[in-house]
C-alpha positions, 0 to 999 in steps of 0.5 A, spaced: 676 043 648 677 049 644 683 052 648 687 046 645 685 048 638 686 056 640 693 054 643 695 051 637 694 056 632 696 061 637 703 058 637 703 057 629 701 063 627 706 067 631 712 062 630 711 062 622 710 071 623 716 071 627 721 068 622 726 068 625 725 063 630 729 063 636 730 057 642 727 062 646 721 061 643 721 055 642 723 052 649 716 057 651 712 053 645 714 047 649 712 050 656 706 053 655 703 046 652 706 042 658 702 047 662 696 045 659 696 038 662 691 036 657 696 036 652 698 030 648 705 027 645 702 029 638 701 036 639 708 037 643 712 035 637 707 038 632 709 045 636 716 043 637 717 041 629 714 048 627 717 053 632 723 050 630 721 054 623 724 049 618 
C-alpha cells in the first residue's frame, strides 16, 4: 500500500518543519496512524519517536 508510505513521510516532513514540535501534534501523528487500521506497532512508534522531534 502507497498510503502507508505517503502518511509516513507526510508525518515526518511536517514534524521535522515545524520544529517546534508540540504534544498536539504528536498526539494527531498518533490518531491518524491508528486510523489508518492498516498500521503496524513499528510505524506507531517510529512516528511517536520522530514527532517527539528529538
Amino acid at each position: 500500500y502507497v498510503n502507508i508510505y505517503i502518511y509516513m513521510y507526510v508525518c515526518m516532513y511536517i514534524c521535522v518543519y515545524m520544529y517546534v514540535c508540540t504534544y498536539i501534534y504528536m498526539y494527531v501523528c498518533m490518531y491518524i496512524c491508528v486510523y489508518m487500521y492498516v498500521c503496524t506497532y513499528i510505524y506507531m512508534y517510529v512516528c511517536i519517536y520522530i514527532c517527539v522531534c528529538i
